[in-house]
C-alpha positions in Angstrom: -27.2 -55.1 26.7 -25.8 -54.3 30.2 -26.8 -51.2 32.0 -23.6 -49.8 31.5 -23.6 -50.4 28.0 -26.7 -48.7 26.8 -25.4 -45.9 29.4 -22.8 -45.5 27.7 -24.1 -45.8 24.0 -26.4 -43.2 25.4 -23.7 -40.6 26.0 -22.3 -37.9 24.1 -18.8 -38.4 22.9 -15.9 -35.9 23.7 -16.3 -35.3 20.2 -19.5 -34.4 20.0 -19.4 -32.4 23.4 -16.8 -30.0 22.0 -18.1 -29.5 18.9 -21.7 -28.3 20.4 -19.9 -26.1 22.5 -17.5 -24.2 19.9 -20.7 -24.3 17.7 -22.5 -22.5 20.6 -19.6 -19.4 20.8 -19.6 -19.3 17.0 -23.8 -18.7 17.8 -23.8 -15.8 20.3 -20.4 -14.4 18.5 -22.5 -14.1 15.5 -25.5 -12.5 17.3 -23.5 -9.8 19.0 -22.4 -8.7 15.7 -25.8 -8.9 13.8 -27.0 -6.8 16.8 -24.1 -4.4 16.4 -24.3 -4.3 12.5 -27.5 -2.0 13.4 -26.8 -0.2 16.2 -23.0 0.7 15.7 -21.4 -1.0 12.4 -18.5 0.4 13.5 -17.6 -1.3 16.7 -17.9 -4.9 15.0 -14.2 -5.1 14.4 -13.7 -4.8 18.0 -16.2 -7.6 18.9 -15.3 -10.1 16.0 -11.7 -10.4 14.4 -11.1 -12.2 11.5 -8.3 -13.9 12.7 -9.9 -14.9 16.2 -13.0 -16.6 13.3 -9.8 -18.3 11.7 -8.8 -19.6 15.4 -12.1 -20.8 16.6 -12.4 -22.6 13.0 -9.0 -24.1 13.5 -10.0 -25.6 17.1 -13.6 -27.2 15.2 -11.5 -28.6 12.4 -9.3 -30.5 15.1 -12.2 -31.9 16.7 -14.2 -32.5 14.0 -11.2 -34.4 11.7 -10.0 -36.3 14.7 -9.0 -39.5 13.7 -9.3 -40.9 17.9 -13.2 -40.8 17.7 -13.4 -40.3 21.2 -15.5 -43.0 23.8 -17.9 -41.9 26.0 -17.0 -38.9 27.2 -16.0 -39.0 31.4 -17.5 -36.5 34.2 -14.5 -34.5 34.3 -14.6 -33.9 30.2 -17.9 -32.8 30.4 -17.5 -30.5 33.2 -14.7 -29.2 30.7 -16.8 -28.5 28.1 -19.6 -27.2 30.4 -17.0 -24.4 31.1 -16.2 -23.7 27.7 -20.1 -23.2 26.9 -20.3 -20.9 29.7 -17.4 -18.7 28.5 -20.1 -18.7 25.0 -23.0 -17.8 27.4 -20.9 -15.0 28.5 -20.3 -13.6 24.8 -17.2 -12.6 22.7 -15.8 -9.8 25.2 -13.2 -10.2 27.1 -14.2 -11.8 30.5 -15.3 -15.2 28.6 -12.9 -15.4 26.7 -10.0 -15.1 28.6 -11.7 -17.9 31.1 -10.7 -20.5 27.7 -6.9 -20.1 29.1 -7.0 -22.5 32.0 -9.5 -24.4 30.4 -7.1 -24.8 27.3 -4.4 -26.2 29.7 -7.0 -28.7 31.1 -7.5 -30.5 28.1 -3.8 -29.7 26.9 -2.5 -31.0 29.8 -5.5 -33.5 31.7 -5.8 -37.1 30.8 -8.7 -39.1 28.8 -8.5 -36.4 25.5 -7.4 -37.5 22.0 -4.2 -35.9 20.3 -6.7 -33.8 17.6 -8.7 -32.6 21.1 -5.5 -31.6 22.9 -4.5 -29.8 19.9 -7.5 -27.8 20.1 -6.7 -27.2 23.5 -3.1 -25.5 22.5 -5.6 -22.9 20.0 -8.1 -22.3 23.0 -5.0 -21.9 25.6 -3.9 -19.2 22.7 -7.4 -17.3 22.6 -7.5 -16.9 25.9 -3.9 -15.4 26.2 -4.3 -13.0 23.1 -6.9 -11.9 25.2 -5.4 -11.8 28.3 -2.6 -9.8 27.2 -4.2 -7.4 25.7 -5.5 -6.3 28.7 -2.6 -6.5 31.0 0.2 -5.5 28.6 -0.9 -2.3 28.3 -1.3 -1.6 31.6 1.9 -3.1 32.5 4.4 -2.6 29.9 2.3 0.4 27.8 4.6 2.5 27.8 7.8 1.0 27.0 6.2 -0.5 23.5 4.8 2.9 22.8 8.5 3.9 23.1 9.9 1.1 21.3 7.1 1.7 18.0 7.6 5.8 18.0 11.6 5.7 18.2 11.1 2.8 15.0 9.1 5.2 13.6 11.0 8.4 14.0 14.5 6.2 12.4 12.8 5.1 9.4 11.0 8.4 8.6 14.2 10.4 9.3 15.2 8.4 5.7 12.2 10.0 4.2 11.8 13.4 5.8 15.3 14.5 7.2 14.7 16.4 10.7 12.1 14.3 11.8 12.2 13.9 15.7 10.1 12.0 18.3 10.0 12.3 22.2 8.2 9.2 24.3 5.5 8.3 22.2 5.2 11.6 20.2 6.5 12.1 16.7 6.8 15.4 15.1 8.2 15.4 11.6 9.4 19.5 10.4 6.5 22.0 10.4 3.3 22.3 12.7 2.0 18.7 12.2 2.9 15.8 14.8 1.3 12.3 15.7 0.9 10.8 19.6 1.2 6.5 18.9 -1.1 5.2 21.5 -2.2 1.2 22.0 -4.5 1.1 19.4 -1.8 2.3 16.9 1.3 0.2 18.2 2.7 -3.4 16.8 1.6 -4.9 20.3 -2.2 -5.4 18.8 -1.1 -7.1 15.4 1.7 -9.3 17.0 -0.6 -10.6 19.7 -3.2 -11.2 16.6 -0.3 -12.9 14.7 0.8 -15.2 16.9 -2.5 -16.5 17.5 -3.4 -16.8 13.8 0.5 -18.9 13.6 -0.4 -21.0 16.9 -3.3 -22.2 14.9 -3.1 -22.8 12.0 0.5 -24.5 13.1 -1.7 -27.0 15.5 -3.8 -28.5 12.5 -0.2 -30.1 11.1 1.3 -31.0 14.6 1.4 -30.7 18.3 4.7 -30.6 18.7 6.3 -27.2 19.2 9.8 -26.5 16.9 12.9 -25.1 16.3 11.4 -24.1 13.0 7.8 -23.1 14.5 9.8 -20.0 16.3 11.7 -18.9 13.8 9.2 -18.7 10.8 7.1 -16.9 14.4 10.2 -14.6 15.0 10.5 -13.5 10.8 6.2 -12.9 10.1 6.4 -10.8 13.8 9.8 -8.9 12.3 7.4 -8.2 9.1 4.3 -7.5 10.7 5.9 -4.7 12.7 7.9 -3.1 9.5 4.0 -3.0 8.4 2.7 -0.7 11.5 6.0 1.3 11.2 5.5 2.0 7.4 1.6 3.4 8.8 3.2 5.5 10.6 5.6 7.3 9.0 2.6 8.1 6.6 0.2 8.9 9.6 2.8 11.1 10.9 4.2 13.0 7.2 1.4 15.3 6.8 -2.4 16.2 8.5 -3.4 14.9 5.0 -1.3 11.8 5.2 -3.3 11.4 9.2 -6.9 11.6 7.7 -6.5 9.6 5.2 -4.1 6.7 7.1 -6.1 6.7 10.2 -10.1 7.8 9.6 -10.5 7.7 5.9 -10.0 4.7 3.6 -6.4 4.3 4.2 -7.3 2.8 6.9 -9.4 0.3 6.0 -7.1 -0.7 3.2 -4.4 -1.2 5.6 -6.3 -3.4 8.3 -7.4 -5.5 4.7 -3.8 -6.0 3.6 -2.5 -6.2 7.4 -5.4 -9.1 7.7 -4.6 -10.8 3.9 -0.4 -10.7 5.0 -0.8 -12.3 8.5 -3.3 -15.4 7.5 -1.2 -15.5 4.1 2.4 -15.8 6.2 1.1 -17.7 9.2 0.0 -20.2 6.4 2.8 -20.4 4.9 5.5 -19.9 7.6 3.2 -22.8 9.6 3.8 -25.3 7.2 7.2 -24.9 6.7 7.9 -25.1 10.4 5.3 -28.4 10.8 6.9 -30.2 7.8 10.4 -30.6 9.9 8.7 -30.9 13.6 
């Protein structure tokens, strides 16, 4: 055999490179919450989403089902991938995972990758983004969504508790009791979580963006907000209503069924936009 050819044979496929990578974020993800499942079991949710697991699974399942079994992988796919196992090096937070963005649109975008890999480019170019946004939105449009999810708020639960008022992001039903909505409370978190769930589970059918794809999008995002809005009113009704909706076991329940209704619509909502795309 030439020396190219056993070169070659030698190499890692695309395939393979990507699929040692994500295996290697899944790893330290993982670790960082076995550490924290010790030391604070209450910060894992903020270090490992559920949806960002069903994301990263979505990207190893287009690699891994590929039906293009990639050639020798080139120098510029490897440096790709080389950068995608640095942004695991650098742990679930948000620095490494933001860097997947531009490394998405590489492989979305750059020559010499298979349709299944570019399509796992689209989900990485979407975790990188959910991430990205959540930091800069708040900052830069904070306090208009605040706004937006308290005057929601206030309309629906002036159908349940007549007199009910709200000011900014404050909302004061009659009496002495009254909730402030901040970040961590609004729609903004779930939607960006949403759309990332829909972007991939909608790249395992197809690659091609639809008509369809944005408005099953538009109708779960509609839902998912009536969700958050519904938490509030019964945050807001009553200091019993607040302890139990937002430190005691309402809210757990609620992030479950929030969690079980986005995968379960994203699902479905996916596949009837893929089947017409």
């Amino acid at each position: 055999m030439p020396r190219e050819g056993r070169a070659a044979a030698r190499m890692l496929s695309t395939r393979e490179l990507l699929c040692w990578a994500v295996a290697m974020f899944a790893a330290v993800s993982l670790s960082s919450v076995a550490k924290l499942w010790w030391a604070a079991p209450a910060q894992i949710a903020g270090v490992f989403n559920a949806i960002e697991l069903i994301a990263w699974g979505c990207a190893l399942l287009l690699i891994l089902r590929d039906p293009e079994r990639g050639a020798a992988a080139t120098g510029f796919q490897i440096g790709a991938v080389a950068v995608l196992a640095g942004c695991a090096l650098l742990g679930p937070g948000r620095s490494g995972v933001i860097a997947l963005a531009p490394l998405g649109l590489l492989i979305l975008f750059g020559g010499g990758w298979s349709e299944g890999q570019r399509r796992a480019g689209a989900v990485f170019v979407a975790i990188g983004l959910q991430r990205l946004l959540g930091t800069a939105i708040p900052v830069l449009a904070g306090d208009v969504l605040l706004r937006l999810d308290t005057a929601a708020a206030g309309m629906l639960m002036q159908l349940v508790v007549p007199g009910t008022t709200w000011s900014d992001n404050i909302l004061k039903p009659p009496g002495d009791v009254g909730v402030t909505v901040y970040m961590a409370c609004s729609s903004f978190s779930n939607l960006s979580y949403t759309i990332l769930c829909f972007v991939s589970l909608y790249a395992l059918d197809t690659g091609r963006w639809s008509r369809r794809a944005s408005l099953a999008l538009a109708a779960i995002c509609v839902g998912i907000i009536a969700l958050n809005t519904a938490r509030l009113v019964f945050t807001a009704r009553s200091l019993e209503g607040f302890v139990y909706w937002h430190e005691g076991e309402g809210s757990t329940i609620f992030g479950l069924v929030l969690t079980v209704v986005t995968v379960s619509a994203c699902s479905v909502g996916a596949r009837w936009a893929a089947d017409r795309a």
